[in-house]
N, C-alpha and C positions, 0 to 999 in steps of 0.2 A: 722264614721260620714257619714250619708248618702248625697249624693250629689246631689244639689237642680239642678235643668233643671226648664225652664220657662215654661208653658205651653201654648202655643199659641194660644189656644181658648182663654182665658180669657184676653191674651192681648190684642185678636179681640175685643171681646165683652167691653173691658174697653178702648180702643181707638177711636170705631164705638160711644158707647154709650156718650164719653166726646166729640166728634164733631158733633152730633148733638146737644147737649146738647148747647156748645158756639155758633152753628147757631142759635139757637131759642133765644138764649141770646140777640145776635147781633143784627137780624135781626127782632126781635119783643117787647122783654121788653123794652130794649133800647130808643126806638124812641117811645113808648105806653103811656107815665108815666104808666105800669103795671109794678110793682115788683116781686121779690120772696121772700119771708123768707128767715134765715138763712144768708147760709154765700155768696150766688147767691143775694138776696138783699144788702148786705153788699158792695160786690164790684159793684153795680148799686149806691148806695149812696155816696161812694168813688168817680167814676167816677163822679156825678154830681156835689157836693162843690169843689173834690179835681184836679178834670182832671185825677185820675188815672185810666189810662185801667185796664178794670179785663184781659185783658192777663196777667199786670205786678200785679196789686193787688191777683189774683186768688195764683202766685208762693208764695206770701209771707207771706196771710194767711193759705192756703191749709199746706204749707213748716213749718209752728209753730203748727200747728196740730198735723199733721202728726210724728213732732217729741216728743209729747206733749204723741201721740197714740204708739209710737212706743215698750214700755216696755210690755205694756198691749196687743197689739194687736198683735206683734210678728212683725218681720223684712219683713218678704216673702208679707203678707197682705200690709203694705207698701210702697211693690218693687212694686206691680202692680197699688197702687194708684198714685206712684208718675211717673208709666209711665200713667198714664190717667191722672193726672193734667198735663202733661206735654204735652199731644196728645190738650189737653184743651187748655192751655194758646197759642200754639204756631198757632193751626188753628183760634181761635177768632183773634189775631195776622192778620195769611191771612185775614178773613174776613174783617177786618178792611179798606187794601187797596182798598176795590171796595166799588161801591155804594149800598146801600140798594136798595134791591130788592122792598117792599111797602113800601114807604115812606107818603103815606098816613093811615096808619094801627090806626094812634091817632087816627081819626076821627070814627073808630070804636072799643069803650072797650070793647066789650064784646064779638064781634068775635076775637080781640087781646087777651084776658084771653080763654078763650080755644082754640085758635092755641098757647101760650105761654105754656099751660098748658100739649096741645100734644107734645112738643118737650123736654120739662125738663121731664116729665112722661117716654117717652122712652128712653130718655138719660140718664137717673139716673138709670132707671130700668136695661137697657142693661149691664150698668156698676156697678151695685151688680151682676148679674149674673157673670160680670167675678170677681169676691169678691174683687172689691177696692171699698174705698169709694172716689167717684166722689169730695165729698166736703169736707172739714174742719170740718162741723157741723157734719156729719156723722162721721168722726172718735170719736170726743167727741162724741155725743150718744153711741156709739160703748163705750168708755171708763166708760161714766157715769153708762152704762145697768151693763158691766163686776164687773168695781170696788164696786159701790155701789147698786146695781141691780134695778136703776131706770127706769122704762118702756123707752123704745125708744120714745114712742109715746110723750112721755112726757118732753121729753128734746128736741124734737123738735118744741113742740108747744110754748115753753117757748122762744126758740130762733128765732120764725118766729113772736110772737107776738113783742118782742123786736126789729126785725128790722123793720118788720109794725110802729110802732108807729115811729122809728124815723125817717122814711121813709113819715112821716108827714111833717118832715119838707122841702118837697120840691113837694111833690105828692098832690093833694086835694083828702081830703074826702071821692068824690066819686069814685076817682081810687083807694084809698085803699080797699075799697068792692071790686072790679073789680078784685084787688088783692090777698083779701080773696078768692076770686073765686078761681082762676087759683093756687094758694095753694093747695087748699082742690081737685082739680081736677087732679093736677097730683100728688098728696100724694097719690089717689087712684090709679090712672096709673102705679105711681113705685111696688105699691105694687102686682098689677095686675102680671107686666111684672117678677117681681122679682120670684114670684109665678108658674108659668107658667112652670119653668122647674123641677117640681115635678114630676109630672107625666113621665117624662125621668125616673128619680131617681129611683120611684117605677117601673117601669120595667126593668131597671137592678137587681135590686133586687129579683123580677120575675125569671128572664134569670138564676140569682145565684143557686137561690134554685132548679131550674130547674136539672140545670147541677150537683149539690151536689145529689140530690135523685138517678141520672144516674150512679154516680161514686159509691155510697151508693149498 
């Protein structure tokens, strides 16, 4: 049996990617009414009826996910999401002790939806690069795509409109647009960043075939 070693880039990339990710949480949806879909609006909706931080809401839904993912997605896959929920819950954690940094950010949605949008966009992004899933809803997508081979795209949207709407009952309106924004804006940013290390890939691939022609 071969013997698993961690590999330390992807823990970068999936601990860098979930602390930014809980700063922009913090530090902008938070105090915006802007939301996010998924399971990032879920513990914003939590926090406002329930008083629970998403430091301790993020351990307990990410934690039923993830074990939810676990068969399907393999163990290793995981090991690295639950050190990125974990980089997650524990720096929003820090954050919490000090004060917001704009505490006026309400009084502008629509610069808060795309500065909301730049921070979940490279924090989710960074953290597929190192292959966990940052959130809960990602694992299920991840399980729904594998088991039943339902688009990603589509079990996402399913699960961003549902928390949209019940993200009505405490947001108006017109921050749910706001919201729809900042969705739609880093759904393309993740994809961006997640994208991005392709071109690494195809020149290893390059470098391969290089070196096989030489030995050839």
């Amino acid at each position: 049996m071969k013997k698993f070693k961690l590999d330390w880039k992807k823990v970068a990339y999936a601990v860098i990617g979930d602390i930014i990710l809980a700063f922009g949480l913090y530090q902008v949806h938070s105090i915006s009414d802007i939301t996010e879909g998924g399971v990032l609006g879920l513990q914003l909706l939590l926090e406002h009826w329930l008083g629970i931080s998403p430091a301790v809401s993020s351990v307990l839904i990410d934690g039923t996910c993830y074990i939810i993912g676990l068969k399907v997605l393999g163990w290793q896959f995981i090991l690295y999401s639950v050190i990125g929920c974990g980089a997650y819950s524990l720096s929003y954690w820090c954050f919490e002790q000090y004060p917001r940094l704009w505490p006026s950010l309400a009084q502008h949605p629509l610069f808060s939806a795309i500065l909301g949008a730049l921070f979940v966009g490279v924090g989710v992004g960074l953290s597929l690069r190192g292959e966990c899933a940052p959130g809960g809803d990602d694992t299920i997508a991840l399980v729904f795509n594998r088991v039943w081979n339902i688009k990603l795209e589509r079990v996402y949207l399913i699960s961003d409109v549902v928390v949209l709407l019940a993200s009505l009952s405490y947001i108006p309106p017109k921050r749910i647009a706001y919201s729809l924004l900042t969705v739609v804006l880093s759904g393309q940013l993740i994809g961006i960043i997640e994208r991005a290390k392709l071109p690494i890939k195809l020149k290893d691939r390059i470098k391969a075939k290089n070196r096989l022609k030489v030995q050839k």
